[in-house]
C-alpha positions in Angstrom: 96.9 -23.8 35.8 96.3 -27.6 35.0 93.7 -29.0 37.5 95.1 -32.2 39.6 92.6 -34.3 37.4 94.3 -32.9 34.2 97.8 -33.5 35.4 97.2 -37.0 36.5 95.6 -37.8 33.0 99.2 -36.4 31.6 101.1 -38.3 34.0 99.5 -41.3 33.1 99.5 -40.8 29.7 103.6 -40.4 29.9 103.8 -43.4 31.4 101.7 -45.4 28.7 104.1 -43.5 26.3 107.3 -44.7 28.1 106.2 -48.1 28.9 104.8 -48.7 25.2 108.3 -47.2 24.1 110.4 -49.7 26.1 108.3 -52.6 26.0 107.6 -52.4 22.4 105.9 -55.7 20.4 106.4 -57.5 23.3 103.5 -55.5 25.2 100.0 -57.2 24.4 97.4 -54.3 23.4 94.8 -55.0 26.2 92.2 -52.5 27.4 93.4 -54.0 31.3 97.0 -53.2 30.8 96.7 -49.2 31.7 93.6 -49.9 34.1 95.5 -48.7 37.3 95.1 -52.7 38.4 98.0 -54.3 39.2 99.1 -57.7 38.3 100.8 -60.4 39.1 104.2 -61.7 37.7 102.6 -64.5 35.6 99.9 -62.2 34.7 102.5 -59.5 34.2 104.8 -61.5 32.1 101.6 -63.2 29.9 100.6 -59.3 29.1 104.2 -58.5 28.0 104.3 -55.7 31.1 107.8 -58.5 32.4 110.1 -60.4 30.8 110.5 -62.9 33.8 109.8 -63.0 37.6 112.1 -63.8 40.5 113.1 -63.0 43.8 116.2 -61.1 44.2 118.9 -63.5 44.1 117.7 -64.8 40.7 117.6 -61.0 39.3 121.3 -60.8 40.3 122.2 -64.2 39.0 120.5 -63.3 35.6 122.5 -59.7 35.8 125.8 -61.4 36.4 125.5 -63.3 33.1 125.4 -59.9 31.5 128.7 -58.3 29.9 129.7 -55.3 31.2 128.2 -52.8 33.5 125.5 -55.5 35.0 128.6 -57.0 36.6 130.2 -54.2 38.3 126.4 -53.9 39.7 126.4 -57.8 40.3 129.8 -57.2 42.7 128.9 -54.5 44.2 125.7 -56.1 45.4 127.4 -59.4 46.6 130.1 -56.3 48.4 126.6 -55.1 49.9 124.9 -58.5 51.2 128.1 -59.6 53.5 
């Protein structure tokens, strides 16, 4: 049986995995980035963890100018906020 310490270490290592995986060249190898501290979105975005920062109605403006799917989402949140 893996000990809680053990199966945190995997968990966290998964992540590393997935977010190295997604984020590719754009992530900057820092010994901060898989710490456990969080950052924030400047700090976030200068590490390559964010491509950009916004509140909410930004995100769905910058979701609408995507073809596709991202607009469905884009009207069915407008449906949502009346």
């Amino acid at each position: 049986m893996l000990t809680r310490r053990r199966l945190l270490d995997q968990i966290h290592q998964q992540f590393i995995d997935a977010v190295k995986q997604g984020r590719g060249n754009r992530l900057k190898e820092s010994p901060d980035v898989f710490s456990g501290m969080f950052w924030t979105g400047q700090k976030s975005v200068e590490l390559g963890l964010a491509d950009g920062f916004g509140d909410a109605d930004y995100v769905a403006r910058e979701i609408g100018k995507q073809p596709g799917e991202f607009n469905r989402s884009l009207q069915h949140l407008e449906v949502l906020r009346c």
